[in-house]
CHARMM internal coordinates of N, CA and C (Angstrom, degrees):
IC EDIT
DIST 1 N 1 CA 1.4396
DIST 1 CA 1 C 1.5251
ANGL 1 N 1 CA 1 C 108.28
DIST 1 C 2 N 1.2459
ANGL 1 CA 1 C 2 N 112.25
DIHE 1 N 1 CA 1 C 2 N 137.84
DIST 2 N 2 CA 1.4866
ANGL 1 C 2 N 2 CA 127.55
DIHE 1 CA 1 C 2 N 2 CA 174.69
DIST 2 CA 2 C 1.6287
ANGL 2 N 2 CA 2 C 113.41
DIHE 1 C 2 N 2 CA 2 C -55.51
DIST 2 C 3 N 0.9566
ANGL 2 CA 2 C 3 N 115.22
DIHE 2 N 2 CA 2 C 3 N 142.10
DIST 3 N 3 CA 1.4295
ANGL 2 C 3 N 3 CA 107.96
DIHE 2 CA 2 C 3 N 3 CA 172.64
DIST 3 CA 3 C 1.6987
ANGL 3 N 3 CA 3 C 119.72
DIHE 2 C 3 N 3 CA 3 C -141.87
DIST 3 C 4 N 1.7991
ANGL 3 CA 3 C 4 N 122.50
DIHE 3 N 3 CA 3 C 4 N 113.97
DIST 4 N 4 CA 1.4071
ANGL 3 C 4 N 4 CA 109.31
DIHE 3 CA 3 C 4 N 4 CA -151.40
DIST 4 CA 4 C 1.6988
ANGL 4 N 4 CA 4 C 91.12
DIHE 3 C 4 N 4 CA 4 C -108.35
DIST 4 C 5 N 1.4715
ANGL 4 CA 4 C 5 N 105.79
DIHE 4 N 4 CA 4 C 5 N 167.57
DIST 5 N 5 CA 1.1505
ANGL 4 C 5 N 5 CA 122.70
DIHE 4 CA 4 C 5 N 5 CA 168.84
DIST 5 CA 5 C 1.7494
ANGL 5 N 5 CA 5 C 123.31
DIHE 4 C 5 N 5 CA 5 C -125.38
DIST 5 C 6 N 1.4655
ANGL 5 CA 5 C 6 N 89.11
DIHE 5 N 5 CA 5 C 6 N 134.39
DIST 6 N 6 CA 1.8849
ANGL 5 C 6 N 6 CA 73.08
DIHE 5 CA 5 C 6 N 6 CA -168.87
DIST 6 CA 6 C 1.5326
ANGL 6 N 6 CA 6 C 97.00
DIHE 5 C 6 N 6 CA 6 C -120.66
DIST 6 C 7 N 1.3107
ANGL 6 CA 6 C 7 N 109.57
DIHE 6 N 6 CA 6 C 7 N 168.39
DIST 7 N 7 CA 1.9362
ANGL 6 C 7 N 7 CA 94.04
DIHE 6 CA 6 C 7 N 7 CA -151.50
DIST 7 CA 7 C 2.0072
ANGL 7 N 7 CA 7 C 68.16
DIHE 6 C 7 N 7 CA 7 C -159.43
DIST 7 C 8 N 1.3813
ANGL 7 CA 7 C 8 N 90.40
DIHE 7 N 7 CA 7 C 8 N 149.15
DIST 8 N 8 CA 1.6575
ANGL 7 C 8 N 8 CA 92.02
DIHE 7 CA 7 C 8 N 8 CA -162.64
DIST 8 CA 8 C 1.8106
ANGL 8 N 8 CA 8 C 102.06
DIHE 7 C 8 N 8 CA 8 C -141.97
DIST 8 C 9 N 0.7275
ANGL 8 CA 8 C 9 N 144.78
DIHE 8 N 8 CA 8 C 9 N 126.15
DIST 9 N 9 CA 1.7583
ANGL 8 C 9 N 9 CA 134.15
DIHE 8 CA 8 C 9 N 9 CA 172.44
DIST 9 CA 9 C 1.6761
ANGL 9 N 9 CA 9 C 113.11
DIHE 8 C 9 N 9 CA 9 C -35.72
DIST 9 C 10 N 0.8841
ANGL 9 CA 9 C 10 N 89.90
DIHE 9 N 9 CA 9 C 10 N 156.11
DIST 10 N 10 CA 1.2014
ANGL 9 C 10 N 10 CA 105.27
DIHE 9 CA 9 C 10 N 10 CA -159.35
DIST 10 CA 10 C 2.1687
ANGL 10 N 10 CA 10 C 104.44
DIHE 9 C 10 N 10 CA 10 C -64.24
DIST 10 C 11 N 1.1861
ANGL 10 CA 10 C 11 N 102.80
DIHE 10 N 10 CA 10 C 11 N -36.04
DIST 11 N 11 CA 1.3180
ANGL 10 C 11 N 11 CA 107.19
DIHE 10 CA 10 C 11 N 11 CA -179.34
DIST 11 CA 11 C 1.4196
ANGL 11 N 11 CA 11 C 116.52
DIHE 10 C 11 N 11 CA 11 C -78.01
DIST 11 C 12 N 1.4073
ANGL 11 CA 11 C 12 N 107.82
DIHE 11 N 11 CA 11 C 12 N -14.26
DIST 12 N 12 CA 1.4779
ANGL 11 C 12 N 12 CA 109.30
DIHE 11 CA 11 C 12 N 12 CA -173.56
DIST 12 CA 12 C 1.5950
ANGL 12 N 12 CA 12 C 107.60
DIHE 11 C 12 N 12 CA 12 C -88.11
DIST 12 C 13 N 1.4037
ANGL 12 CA 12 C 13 N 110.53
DIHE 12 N 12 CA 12 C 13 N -22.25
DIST 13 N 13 CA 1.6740
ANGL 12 C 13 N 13 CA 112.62
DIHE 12 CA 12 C 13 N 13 CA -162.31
DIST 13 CA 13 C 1.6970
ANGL 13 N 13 CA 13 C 72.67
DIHE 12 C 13 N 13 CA 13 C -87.95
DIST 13 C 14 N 0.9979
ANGL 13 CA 13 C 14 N 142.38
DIHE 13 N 13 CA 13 C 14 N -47.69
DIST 14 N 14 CA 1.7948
ANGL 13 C 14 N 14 CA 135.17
DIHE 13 CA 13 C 14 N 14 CA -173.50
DIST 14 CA 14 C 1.3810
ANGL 14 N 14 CA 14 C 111.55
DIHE 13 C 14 N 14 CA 14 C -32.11
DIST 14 C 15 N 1.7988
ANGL 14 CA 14 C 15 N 113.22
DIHE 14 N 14 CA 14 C 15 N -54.86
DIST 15 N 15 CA 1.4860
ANGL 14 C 15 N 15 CA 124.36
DIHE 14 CA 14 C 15 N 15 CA -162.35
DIST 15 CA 15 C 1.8206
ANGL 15 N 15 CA 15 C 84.85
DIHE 14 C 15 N 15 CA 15 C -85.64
DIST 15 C 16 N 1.3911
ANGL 15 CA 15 C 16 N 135.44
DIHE 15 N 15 CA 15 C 16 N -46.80
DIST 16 N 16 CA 1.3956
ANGL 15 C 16 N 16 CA 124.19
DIHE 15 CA 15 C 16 N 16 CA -165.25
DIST 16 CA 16 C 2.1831
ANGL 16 N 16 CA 16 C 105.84
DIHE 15 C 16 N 16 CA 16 C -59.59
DIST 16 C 17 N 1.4948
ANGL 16 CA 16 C 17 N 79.96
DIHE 16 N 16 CA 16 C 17 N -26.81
DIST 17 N 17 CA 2.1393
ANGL 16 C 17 N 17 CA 77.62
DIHE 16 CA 16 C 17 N 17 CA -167.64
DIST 17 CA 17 C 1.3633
ANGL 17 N 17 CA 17 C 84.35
DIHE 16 C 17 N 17 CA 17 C -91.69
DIST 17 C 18 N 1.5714
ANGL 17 CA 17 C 18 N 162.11
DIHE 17 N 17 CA 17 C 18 N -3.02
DIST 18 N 18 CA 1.1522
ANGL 17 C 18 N 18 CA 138.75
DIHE 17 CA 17 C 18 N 18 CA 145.76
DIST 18 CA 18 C 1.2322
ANGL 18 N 18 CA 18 C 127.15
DIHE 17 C 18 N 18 CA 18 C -90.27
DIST 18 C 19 N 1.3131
ANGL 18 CA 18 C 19 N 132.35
DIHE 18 N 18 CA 18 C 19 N 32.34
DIST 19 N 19 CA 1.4828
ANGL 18 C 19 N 19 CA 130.56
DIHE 18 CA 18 C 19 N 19 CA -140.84
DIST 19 CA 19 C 1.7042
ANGL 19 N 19 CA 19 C 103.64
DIHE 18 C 19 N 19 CA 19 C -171.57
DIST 19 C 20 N 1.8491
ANGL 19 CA 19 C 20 N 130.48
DIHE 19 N 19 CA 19 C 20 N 11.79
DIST 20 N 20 CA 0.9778
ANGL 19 C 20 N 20 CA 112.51
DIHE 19 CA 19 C 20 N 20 CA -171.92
DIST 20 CA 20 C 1.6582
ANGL 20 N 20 CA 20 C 139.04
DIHE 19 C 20 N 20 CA 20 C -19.01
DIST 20 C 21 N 1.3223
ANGL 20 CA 20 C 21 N 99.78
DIHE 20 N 20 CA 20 C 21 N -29.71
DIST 21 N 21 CA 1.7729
ANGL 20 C 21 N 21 CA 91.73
DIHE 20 CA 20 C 21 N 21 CA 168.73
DIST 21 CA 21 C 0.9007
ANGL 21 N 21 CA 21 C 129.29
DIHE 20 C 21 N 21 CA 21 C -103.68
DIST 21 C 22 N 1.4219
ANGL 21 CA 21 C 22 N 129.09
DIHE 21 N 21 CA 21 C 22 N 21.61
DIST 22 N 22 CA 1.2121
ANGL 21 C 22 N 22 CA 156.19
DIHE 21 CA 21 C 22 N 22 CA 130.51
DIST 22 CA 22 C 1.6307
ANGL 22 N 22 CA 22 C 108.71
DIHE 21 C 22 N 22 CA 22 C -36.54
DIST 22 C 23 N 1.3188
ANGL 22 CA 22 C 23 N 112.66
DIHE 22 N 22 CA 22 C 23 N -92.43
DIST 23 N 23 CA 1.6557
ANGL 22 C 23 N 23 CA 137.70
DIHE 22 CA 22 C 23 N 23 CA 177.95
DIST 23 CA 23 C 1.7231
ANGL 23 N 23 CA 23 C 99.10
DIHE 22 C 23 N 23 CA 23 C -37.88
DIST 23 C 24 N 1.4431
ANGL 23 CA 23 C 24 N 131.25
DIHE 23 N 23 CA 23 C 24 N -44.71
DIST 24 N 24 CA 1.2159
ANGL 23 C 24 N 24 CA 112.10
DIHE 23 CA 23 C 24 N 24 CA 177.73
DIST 24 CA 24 C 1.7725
ANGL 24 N 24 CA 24 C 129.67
DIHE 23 C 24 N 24 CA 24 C -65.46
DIST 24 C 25 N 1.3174
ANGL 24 CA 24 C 25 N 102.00
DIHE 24 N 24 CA 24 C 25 N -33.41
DIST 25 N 25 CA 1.5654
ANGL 24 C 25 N 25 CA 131.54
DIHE 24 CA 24 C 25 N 25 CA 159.84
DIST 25 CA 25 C 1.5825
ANGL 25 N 25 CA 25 C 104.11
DIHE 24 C 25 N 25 CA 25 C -50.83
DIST 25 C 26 N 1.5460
ANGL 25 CA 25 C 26 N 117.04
DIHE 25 N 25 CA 25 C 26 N -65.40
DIST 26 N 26 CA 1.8821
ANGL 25 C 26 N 26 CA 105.92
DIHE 25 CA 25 C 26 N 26 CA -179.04
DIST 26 CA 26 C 1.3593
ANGL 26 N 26 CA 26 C 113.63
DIHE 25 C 26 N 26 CA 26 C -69.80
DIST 26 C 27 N 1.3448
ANGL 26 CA 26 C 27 N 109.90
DIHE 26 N 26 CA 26 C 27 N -18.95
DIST 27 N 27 CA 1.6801
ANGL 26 C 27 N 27 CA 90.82
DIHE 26 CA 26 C 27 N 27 CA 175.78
DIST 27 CA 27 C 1.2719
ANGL 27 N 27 CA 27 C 114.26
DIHE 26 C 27 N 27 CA 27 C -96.33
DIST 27 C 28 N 1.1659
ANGL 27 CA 27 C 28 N 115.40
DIHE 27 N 27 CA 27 C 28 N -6.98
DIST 28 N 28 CA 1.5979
ANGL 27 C 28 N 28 CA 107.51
DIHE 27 CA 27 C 28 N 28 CA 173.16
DIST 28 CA 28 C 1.8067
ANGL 28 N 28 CA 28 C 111.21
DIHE 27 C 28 N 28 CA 28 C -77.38
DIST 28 C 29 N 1.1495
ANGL 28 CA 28 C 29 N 112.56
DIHE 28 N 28 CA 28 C 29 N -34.57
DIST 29 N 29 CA 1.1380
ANGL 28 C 29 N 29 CA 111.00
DIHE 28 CA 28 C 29 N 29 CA 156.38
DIST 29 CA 29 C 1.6818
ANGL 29 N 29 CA 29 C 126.23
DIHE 28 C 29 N 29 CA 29 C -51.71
DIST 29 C 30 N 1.5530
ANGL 29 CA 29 C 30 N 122.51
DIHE 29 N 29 CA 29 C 30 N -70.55
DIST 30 N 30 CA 1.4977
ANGL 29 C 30 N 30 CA 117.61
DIHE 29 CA 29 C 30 N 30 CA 150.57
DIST 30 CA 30 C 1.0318
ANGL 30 N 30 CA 30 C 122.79
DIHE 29 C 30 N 30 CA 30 C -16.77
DIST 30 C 31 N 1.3502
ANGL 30 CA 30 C 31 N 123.98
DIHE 30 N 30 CA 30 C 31 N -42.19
DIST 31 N 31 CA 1.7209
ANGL 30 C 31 N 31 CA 136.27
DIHE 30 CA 30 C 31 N 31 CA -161.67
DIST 31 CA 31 C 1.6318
ANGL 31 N 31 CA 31 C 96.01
DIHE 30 C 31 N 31 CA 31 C -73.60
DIST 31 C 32 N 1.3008
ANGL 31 CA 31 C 32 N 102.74
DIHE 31 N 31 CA 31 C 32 N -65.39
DIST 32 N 32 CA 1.7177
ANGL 31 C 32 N 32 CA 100.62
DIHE 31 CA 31 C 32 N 32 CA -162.29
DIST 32 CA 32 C 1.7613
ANGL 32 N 32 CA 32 C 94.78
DIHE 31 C 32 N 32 CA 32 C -96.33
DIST 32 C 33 N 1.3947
ANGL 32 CA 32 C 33 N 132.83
DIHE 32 N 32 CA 32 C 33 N 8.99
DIST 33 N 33 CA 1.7104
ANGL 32 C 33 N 33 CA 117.99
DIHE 32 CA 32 C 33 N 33 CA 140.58
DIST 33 CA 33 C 1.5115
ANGL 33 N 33 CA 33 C 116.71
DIHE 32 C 33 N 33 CA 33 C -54.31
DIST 33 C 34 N 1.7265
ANGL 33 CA 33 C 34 N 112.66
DIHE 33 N 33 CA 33 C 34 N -49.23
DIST 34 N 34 CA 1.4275
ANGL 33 C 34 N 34 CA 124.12
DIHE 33 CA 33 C 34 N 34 CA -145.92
DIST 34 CA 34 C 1.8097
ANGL 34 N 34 CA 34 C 90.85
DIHE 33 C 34 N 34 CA 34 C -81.24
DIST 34 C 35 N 1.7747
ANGL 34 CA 34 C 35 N 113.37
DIHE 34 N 34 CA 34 C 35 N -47.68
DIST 35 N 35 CA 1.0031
ANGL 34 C 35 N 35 CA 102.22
DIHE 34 CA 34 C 35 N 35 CA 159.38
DIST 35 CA 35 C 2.0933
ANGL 35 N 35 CA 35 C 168.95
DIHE 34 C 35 N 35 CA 35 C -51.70
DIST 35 C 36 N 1.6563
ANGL 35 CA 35 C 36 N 77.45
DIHE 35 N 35 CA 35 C 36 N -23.72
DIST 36 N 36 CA 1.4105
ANGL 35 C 36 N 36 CA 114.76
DIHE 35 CA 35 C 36 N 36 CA 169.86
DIST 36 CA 36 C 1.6922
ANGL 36 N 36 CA 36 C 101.13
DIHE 35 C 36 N 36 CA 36 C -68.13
DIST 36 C 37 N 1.1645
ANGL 36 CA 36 C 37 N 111.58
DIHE 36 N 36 CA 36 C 37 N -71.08
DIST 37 N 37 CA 1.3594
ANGL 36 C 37 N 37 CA 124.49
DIHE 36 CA 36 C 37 N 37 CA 162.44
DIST 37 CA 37 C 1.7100
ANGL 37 N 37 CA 37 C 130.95
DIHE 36 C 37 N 37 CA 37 C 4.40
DIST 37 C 38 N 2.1086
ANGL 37 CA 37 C 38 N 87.78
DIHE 37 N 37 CA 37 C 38 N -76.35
DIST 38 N 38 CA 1.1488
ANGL 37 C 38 N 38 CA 118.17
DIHE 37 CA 37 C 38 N 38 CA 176.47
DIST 38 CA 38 C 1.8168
ANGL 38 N 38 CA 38 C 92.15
DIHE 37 C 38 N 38 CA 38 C -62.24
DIST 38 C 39 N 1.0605
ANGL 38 CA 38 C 39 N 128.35
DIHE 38 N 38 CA 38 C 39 N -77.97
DIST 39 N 39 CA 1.3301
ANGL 38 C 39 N 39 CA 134.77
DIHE 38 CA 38 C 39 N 39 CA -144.86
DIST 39 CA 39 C 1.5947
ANGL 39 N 39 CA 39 C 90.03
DIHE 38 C 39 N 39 CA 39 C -61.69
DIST 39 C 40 N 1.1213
ANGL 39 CA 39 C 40 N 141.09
DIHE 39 N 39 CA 39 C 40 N -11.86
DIST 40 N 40 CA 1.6330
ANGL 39 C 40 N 40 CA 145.24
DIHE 39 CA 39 C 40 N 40 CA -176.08
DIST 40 CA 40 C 1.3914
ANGL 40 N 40 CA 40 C 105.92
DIHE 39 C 40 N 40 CA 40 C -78.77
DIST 40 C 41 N 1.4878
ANGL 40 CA 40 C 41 N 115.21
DIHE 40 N 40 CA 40 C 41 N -39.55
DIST 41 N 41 CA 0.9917
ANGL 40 C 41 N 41 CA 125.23
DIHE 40 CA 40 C 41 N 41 CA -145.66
DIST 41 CA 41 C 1.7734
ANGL 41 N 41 CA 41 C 101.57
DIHE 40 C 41 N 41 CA 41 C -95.35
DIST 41 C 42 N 1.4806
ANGL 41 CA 41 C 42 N 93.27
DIHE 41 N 41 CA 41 C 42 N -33.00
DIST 42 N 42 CA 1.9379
ANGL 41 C 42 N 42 CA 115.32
DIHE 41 CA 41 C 42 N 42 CA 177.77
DIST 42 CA 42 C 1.7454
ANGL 42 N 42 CA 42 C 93.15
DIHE 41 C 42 N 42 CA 42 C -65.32
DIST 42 C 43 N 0.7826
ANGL 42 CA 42 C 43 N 143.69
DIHE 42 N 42 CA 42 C 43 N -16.33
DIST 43 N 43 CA 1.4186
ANGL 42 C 43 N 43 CA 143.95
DIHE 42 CA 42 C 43 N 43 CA -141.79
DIST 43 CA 43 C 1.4916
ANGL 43 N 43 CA 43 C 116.90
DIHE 42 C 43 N 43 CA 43 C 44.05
DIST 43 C 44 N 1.6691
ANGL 43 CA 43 C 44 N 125.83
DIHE 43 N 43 CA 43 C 44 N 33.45
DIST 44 N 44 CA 1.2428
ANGL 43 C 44 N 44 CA 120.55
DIHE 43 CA 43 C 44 N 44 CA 174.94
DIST 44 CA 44 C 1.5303
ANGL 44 N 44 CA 44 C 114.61
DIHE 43 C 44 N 44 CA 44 C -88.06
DIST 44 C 45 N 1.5460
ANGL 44 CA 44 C 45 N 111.82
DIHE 44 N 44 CA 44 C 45 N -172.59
DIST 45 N 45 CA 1.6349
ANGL 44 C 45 N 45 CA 107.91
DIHE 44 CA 44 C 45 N 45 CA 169.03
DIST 45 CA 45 C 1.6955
ANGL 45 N 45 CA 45 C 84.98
DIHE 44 C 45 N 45 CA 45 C -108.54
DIST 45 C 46 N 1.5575
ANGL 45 CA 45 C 46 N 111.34
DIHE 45 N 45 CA 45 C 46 N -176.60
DIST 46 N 46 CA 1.3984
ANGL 45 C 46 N 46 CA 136.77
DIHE 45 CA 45 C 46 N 46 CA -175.52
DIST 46 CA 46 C 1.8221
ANGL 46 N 46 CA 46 C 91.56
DIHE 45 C 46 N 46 CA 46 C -72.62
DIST 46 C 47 N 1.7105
ANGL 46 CA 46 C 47 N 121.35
DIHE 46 N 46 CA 46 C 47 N -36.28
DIST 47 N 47 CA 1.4278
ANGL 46 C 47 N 47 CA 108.76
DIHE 46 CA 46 C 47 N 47 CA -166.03
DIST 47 CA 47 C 1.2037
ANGL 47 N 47 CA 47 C 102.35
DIHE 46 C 47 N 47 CA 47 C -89.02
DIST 47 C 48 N 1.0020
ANGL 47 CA 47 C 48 N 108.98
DIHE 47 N 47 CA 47 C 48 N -39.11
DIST 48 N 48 CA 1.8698
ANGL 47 C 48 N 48 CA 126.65
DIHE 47 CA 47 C 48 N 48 CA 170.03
DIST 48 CA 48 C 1.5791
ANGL 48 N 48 CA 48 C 89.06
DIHE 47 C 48 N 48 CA 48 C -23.31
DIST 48 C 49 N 1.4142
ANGL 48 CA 48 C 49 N 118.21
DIHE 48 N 48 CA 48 C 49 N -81.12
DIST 49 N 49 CA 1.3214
ANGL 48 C 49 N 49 CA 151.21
DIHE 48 CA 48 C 49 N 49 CA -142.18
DIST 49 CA 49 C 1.5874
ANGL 49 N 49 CA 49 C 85.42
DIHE 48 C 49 N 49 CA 49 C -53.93
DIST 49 C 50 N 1.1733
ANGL 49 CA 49 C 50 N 121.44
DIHE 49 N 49 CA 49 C 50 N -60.30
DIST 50 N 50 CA 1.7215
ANGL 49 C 50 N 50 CA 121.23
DIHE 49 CA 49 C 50 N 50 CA -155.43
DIST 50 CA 50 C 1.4545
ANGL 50 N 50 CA 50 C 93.41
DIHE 49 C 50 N 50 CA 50 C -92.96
DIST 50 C 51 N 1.4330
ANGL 50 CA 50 C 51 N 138.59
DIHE 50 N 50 CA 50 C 51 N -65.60
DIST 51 N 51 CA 1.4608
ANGL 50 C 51 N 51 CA 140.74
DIHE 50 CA 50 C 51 N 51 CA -167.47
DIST 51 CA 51 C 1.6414
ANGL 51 N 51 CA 51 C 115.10
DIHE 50 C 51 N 51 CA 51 C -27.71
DIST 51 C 52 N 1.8948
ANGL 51 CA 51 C 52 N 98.51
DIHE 51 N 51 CA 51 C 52 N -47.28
DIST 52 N 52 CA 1.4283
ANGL 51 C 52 N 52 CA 127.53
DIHE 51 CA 51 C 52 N 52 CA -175.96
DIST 52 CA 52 C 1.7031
ANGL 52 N 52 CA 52 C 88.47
DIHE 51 C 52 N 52 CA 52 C 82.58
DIST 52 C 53 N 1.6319
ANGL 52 CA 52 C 53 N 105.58
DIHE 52 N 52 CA 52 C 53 N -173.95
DIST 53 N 53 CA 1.6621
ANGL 52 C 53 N 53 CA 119.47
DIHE 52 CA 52 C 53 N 53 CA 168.46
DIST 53 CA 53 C 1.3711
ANGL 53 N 53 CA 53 C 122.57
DIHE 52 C 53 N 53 CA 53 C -17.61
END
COOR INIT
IC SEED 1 N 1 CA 1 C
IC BUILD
């Protein structure tokens, strides 16, 4: 299994560790970048991806 690391400036991890609903908002974004990605890379589409066959 793949395993990613996300590494952020230093001022941004400040506002994400004071700001919990902040940090759920950027990683959901990360989430479906890293995923888009993967599924780019499968040669699927996004409906492909969920519909299945």
């Amino acid at each position: 299994m793949r395993q990613w690391v996300l590494s952020l400036p230093f001022a941004l991890r400040y506002l994400l560790a004071t700001r919990p609903e902040v940090i759920t908002q950027v990683l959901g974004i990360v989430y479906r970048a890293i995923s888009g990605h993967l599924i780019h890379k499968a040669g699927l589409t996004r409906e492909s991806a969920v519909t299945g066959p």
